[in-house]
N, C-alpha and C positions, 0 to 999 in steps of 0.2 A: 504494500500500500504506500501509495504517495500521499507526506504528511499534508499538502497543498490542497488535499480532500475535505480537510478539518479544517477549512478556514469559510468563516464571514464574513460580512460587514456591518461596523458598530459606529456609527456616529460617535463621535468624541463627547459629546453631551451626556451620554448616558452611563459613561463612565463616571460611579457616583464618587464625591470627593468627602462629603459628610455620612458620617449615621442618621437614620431616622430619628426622633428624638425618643419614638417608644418603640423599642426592639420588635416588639410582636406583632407592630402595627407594620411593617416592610409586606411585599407584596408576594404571594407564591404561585406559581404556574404549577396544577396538580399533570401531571403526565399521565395518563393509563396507557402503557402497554400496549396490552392485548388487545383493545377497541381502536389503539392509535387518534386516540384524542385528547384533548388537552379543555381543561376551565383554568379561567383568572379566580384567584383567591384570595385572602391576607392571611400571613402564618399564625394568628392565633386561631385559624381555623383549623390548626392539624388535628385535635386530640378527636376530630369527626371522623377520621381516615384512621383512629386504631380503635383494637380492641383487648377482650383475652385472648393471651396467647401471642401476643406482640411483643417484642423487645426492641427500646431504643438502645443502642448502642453509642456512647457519647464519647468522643476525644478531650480526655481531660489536663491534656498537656497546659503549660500553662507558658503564656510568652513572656519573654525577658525582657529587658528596655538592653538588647543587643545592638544597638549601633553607637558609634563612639564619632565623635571625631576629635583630630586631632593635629600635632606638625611632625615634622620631620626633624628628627635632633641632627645639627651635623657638627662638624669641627673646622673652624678656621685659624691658620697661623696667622700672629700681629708681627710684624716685623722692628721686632724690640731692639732684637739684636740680631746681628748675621750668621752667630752659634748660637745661640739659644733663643730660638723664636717661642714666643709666646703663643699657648693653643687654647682656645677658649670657645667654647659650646657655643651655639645658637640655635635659632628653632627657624627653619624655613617653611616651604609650602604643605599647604593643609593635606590631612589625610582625612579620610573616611572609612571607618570598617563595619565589616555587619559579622558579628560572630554568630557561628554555625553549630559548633559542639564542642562539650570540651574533651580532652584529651588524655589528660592526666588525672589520677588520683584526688592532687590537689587542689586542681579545676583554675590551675594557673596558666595548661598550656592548652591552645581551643586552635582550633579549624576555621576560619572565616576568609571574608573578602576583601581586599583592599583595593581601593581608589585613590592615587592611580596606580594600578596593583603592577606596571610592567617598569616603571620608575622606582619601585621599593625594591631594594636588595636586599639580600641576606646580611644579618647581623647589623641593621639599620636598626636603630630604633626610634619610635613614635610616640612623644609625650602627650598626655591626654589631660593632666592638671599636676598640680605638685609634687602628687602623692600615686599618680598612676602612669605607669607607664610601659611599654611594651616591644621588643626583640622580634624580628622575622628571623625563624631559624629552619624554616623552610621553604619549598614551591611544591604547588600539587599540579591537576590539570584545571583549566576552565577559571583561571583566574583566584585558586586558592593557596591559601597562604598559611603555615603554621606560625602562630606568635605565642611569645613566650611573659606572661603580665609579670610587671615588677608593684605591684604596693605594701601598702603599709601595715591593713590590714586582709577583712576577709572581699576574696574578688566577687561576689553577689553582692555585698553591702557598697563594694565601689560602682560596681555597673550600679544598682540602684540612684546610685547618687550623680553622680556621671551617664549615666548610658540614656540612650533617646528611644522612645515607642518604634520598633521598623516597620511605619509604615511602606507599603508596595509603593514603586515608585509611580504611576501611572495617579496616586491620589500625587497633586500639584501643589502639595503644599507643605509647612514644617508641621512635624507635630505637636501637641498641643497637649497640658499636663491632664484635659478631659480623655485624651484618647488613652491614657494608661490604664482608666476603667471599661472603655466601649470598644477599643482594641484586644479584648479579652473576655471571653465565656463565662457566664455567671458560674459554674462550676467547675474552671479550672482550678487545678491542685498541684501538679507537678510541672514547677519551672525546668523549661530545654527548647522552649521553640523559640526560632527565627522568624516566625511570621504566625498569625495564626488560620486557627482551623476553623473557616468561615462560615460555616455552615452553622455551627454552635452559636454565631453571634446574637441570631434574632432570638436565643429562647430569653424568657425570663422565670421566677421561680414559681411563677403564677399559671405558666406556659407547663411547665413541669410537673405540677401538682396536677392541672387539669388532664394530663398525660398519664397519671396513675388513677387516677379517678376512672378516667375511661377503660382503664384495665391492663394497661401496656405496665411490664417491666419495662425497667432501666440498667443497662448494665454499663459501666466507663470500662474502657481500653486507652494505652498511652500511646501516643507516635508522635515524637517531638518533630516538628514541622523543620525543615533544612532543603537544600538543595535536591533532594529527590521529590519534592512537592514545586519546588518553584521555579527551577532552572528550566529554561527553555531547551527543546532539544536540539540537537545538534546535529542530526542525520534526515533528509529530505527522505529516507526509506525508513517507514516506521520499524519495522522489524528488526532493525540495525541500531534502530537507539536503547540505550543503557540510562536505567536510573542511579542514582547516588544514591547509596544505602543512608537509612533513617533506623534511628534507633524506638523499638516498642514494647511493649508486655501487658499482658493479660494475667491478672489475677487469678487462683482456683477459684473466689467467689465468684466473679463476674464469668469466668468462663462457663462457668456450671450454670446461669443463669440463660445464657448465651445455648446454651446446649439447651436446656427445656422448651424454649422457646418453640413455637410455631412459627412466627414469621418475624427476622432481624431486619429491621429497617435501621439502616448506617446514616450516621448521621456525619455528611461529609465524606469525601474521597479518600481521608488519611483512615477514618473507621474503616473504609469498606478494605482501604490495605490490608490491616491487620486483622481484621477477620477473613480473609482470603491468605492470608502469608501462614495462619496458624491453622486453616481447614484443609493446608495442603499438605500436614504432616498425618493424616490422619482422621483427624477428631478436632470438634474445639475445647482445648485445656488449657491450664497454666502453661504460659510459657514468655519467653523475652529474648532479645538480641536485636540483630538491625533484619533488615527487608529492603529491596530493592526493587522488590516483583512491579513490575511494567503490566497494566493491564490493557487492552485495546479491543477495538475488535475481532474478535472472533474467540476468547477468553472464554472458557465455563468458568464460571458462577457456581462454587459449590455451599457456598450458606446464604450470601445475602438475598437477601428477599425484597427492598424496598430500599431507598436512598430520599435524603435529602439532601442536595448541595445547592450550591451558589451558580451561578452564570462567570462562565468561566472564559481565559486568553484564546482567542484562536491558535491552531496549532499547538496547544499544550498538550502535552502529558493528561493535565487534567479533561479535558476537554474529550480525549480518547478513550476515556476511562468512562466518561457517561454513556458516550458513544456504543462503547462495548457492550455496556447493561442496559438503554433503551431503543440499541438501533441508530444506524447513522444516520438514514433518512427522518427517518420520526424526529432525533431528538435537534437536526440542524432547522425542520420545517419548525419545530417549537422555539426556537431562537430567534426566527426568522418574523413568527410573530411576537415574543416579546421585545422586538426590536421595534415591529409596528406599534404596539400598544407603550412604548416609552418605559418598559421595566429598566430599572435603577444595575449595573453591572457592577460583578466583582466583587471586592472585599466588604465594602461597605451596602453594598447593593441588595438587591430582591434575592428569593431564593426558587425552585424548582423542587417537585416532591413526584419522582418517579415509581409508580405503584404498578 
């Protein structure tokens, strides 16, 4: 398959730049399958679409304020004297990083991006404030970089302090100390993503309860959001592109819940990874490590049953993956009209609920 199959067109306008101001109020396109039709909704209409016997599956990862920026430390001689020149530090052009994962034990050595990543050497380092700062001590592929943080104390309480919301770059604007709450899942628990898992943005706790009322379990699974969810691909032949392993795990409770269930509606494309990564060993159980599984068309589907995501880049990864589970025709004529109807795109944007 040629990726150029999976592309649209999306007016620049409906790329949404803000949140809705009430999460549950965003709009959803229910998809049916098997009848191959579609209704306009709003997502507090979901808990009408479960019942018993349902399982929400929710990514509970939680996002970090992983981008930094920063400068470039270098060294210049003053010519004091002609044997003994004077070397004294300076800080030149700005840096930008988006950390990815960490690395070490201590979670002082991480995987991310830097800008501009082809101008940073090795053994460079890039001052961030006083008390933080950070060593390239390595190169990977596609623009990654291993760094090495130097502070004072612990490195979660500096990014907190230091680090910025990573917003996707297509929102046009800086972020803002509201979006540290609305750039995150009311039920996020374990910090490690990059970016988050969109699809969780519209619930709220009231969305949730009315979701157990209706008779659906809820089970969380983890998949820290990184460059196997957001990198674009890099092969014009679908079958040729490789994801970046993401790290995930599944509880015995939640798998066990996972297992009862009649019908898993994933909540979001990083859920339906890990439930797909852990029902190809077998069974759905306890289990953890990373996952790389590439889904597209022509994928069996052995648990999930129903999805909700977001309206996704052309030519993504993501994009392939709905594709795979609603059909490419169906789910591009449903884009096709919430492009007509003005639906909100992307992280911030409407969502889609494929039944």
């Amino acid at each position: 398959m040629e990726l150029a199959e999976f592309d649209y067109t999306l007016p620049a306008e409906l790329i949404a730049q803000e949140p809705v101001a009430d999460r549950a109020a965003s709009r959803m396109l229910v998809l049916h399958r098997a009848a191959g039709r579609w209704e306009d909704r709003v997502f507090r209409d979901l808990p009408a679409y479960l019942g018993p016997g349902d399982c929400l599956v929710l990514n509970d990862s939680k996002v970090l304020p992983s981008r930094l920026y920063g400068r470039r430390r270098g060294v210049r001689s003053l010519p004091i004297g002609k044997r003994n020149p004077k070397r004294r530090e300076y800080l030149s052009g700005k840096v930008e990083v988006l950390l990815l994962r960490p690395l070490s034990p201590d979670a002082l050595t991480w995987e991310a991006l830097v800008r501009p990543g082809r101008k940073m050497r090795t053994r460079e380092v890039i001052e961030f404030s006083d008390s933080l700062s950070a060593e390239i001590t390595g190169w990977g592929e596609y623009g990654v970089r291993t760094l090495r943080f130097h502070t004072e104390g612990d490195i979660y309480e500096a990014l907190d302090r230091f680090g910025h919301v990573p917003l996707p770059p297509y929102i046009r604007r800086p972020d803002r100390p509201e979006d540290r709450e609305r750039y995150q899942t009311v039920y996020a628990r374990e910090p490690g993503s990059a970016a988050a898992p969109t699809a969780g943005l519209h619930f709220t706790p009231e969305v949730l309860e009315a979701c157990r009322a209706a008779g659906a379990e809820i089970a969380y699974v983890t998949l820290h959001v990184g460059l196997g969810t957001f990198q674009p691909l890099h092969t014009e032949v679908v079958e040729q592109a490789r994801l970046h392993a993401e790290f995930f795990r599944v509880s015995e409770e939640n798998a066990a819940r996972m297992l009862q269930a009649r019908r898993l509606l994933a909540v979001g494309t990083t859920s339906v990874r890990v439930i797909e990564t852990v029902a190809r060993t077998g069974s759905l159980r306890e289990a953890s490590g990373e996952t790389d599984l590439f889904i597209y068309p022509g994928f069996e589907f052995r648990a999930t049953g129903a999805l909700l995501t977001n309206f996704h880049l052309p030519r993504s990864s993501l994009l392939l993956l709905v594709c795979a589970f609603a059909g490419k025709e169906l789910t591009l004529a449903a884009y096709a009209h919430a492009v007509r109807e003005r639906y909100r795109f992307y992280s911030y944007g409407d969502c889609m609920l494929i039944l």
